[in-house]
matplotlib code that plots the C-alpha trace (Angstrom):
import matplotlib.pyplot as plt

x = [61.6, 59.5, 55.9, 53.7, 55.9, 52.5, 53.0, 56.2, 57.3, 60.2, 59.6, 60.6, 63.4, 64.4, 64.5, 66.6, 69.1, 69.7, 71.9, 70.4, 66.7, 67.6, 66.3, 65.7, 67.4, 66.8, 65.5, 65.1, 61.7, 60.1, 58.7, 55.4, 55.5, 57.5, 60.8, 60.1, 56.8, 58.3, 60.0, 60.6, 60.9, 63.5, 64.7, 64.4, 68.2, 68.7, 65.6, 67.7, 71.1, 69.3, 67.3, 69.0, 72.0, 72.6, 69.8, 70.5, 74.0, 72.9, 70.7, 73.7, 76.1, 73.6, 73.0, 76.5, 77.5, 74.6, 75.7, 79.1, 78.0, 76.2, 80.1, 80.5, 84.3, 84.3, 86.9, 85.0, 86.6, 85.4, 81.3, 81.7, 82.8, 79.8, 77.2, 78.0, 78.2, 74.7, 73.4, 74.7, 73.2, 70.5, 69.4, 70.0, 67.9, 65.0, 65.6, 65.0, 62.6, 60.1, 61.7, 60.4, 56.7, 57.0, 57.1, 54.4, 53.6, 51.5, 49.3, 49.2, 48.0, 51.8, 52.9, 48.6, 48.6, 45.8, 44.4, 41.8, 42.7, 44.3, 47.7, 47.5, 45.5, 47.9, 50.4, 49.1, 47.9, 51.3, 53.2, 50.7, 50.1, 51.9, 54.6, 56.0, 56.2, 58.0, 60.4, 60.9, 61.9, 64.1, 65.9, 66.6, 67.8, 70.0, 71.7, 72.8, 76.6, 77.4, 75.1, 71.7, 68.1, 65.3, 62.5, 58.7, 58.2, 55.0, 55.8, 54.6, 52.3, 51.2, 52.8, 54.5, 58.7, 60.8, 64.3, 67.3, 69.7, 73.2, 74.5, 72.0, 70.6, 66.6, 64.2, 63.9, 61.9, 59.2, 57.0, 58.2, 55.8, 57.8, 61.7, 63.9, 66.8, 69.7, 72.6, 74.1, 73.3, 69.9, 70.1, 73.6, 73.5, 70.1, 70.3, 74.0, 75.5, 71.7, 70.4, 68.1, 65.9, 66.1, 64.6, 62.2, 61.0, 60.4, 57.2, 56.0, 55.9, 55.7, 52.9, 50.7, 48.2, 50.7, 51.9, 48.3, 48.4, 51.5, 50.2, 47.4, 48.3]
y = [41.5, 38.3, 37.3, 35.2, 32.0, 30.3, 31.5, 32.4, 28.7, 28.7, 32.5, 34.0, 31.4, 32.8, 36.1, 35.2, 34.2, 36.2, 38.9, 40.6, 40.4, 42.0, 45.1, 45.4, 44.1, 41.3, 41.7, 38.9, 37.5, 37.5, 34.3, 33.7, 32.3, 33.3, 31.8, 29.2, 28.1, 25.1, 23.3, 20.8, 20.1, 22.9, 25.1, 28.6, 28.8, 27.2, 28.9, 31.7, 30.9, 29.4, 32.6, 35.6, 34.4, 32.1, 33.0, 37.2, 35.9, 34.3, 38.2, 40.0, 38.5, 38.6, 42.4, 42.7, 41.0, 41.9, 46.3, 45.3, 43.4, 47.0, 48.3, 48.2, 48.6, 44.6, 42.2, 39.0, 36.7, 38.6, 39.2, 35.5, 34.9, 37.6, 36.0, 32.9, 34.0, 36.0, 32.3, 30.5, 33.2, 33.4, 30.4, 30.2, 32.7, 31.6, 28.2, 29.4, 31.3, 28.6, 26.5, 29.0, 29.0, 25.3, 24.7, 25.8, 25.0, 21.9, 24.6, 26.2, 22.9, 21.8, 18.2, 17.7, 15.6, 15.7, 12.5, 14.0, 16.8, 17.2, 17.2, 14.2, 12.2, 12.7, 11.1, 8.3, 7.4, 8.0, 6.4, 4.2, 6.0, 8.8, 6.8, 5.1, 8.5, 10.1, 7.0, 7.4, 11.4, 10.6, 8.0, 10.4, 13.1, 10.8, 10.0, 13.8, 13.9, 16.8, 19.8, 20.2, 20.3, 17.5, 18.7, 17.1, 19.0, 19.3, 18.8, 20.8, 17.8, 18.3, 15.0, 14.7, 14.0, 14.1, 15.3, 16.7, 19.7, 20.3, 22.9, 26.1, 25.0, 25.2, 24.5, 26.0, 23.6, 22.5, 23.9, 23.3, 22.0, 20.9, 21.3, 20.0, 21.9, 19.2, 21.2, 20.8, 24.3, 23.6, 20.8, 20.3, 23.1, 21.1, 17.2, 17.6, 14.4, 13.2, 13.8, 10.8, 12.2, 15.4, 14.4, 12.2, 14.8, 17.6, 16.1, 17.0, 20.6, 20.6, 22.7, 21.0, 23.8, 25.8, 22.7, 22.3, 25.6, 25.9, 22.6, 23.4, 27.3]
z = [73.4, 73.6, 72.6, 74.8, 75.2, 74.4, 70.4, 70.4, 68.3, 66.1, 64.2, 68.3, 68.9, 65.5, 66.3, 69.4, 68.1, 65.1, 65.1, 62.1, 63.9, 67.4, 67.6, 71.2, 74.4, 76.4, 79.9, 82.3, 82.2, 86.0, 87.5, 87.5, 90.9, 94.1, 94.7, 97.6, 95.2, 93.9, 96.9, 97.8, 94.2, 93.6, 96.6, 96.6, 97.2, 93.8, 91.6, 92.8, 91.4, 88.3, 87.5, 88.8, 88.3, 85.4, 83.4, 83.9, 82.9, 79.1, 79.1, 80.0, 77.1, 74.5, 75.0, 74.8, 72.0, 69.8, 70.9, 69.8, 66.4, 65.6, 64.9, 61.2, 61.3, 62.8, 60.7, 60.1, 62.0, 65.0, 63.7, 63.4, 66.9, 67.9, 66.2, 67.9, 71.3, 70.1, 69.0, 72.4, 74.8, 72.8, 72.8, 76.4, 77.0, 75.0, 76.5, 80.3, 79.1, 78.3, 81.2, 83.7, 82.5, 82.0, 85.8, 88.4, 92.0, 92.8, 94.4, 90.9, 88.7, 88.5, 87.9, 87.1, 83.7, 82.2, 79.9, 78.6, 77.4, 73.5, 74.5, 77.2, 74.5, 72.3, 74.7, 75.7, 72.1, 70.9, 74.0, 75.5, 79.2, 81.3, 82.9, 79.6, 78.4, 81.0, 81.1, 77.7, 78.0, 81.4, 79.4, 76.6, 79.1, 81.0, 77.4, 77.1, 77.7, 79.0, 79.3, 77.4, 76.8, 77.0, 74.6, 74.1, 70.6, 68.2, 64.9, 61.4, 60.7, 64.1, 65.4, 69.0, 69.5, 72.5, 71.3, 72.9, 72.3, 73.3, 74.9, 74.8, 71.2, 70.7, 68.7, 65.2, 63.3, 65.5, 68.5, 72.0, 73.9, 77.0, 78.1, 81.0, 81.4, 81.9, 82.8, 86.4, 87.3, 86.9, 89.5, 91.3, 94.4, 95.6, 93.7, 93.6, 91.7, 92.0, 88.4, 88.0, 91.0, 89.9, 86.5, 88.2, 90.4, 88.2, 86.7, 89.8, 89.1, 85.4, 84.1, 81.8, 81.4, 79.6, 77.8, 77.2, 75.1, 73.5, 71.8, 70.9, 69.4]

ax = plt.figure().add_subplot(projection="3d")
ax.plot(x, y, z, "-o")
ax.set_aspect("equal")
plt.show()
């Protein structure tokens, strides 16, 4: 169903989401890494629950809904009600989507920032160094009530913004670059009421070479 996560920018989230544009159904994209790769960041026990679970959850409800929006004998109250069950677990799944090759083991490159490269000079020019930026994102993350997305997002005129979403919103006007997933499944069964170290620690396994090219495509 889904393009290279790399290019897949606002047109894929699009299609995601879009009842009229779902032609195929969703599968649940496979890790790029194994399940243990990532601790003690994030535990296998919870990249478990996370992926097979919650994120084959969002890819089991948007197959459904969009097979059952194919009925043309629906009222419209309820193709309303489908499409935005289609645009909730939609968006979820395009969300974890990028969320899962937007982490990688320290093994693998993950949490390695890179200054000199066009995305980490962009960065600092924009935020002044690494850690002002990161503080900047966590602060924004911590201000999410409820459950939501933190987002570092390139622009049209090519400009960098951290943003947030609510719920399983994405980005449709912009290129994600970088997410956090803020929602207490992502976190709770290891970090439980933790969240602050949970967002501190992720940098550690965040993968900036595919950050590197999703801002750059």
């Amino acid at each position: 169903m889904f393009r290279s996560l790399t290019t897949m920018g606002i047109n894929a989230a699009r299609f995601a989401v879009s009842a009229t544009k779902i032609h195929t159904k969703a599968t649940l994209p496979a890790l790029d890494y194994a399940y243990e790769a990532l601790e003690p960041i994030l535990s296998s026990h919870l990249l478990h629950l996370h992926h097979d679970k919650h994120h084959q959850t969002y890819v089991n409800n948007l197959n459904a809904a969009e097979e059952k929006l194919k009925d043309p004998s629906l009222d419209l109250h309820t193709q309303i009600a489908l499409q935005s069950a289609i645009k909730f677990n939609g968006g979820g799944h395009v969300n974890h989507s990028i969320y899962w090759k937007n982490l990688a083991p320290k093994s693998a490159g993950g949490g390695a920032f890179n200054a000199q490269a066009p995305l980490g000079q962009a960065i600092v020019k924009k935020w002044g160094s690494f850690e002002a930026f990161k503080k900047n994102f966590n602060t924004q993350l911590a201000a999410i009530q409820g459950s939501g997305w933190g987002w570092l997002i390139k622009d049209a005129d090519g400009s960098l913004r951290i943003t947030t979403t609510m719920n399983q919103d994405t980005i449709l006007d912009a290129t994600p670059v970088i997410t956090i997933d803020a929602w207490e499944h992502a976190y709770y069964p290891q970090y439980e009421n933790r969240k602050a170290e949970y967002y501190e620690n992720i940098w550690q396994i965040i993968n900036w070479k595919e950050a590197e090219a999703r801002y750059e495509a």
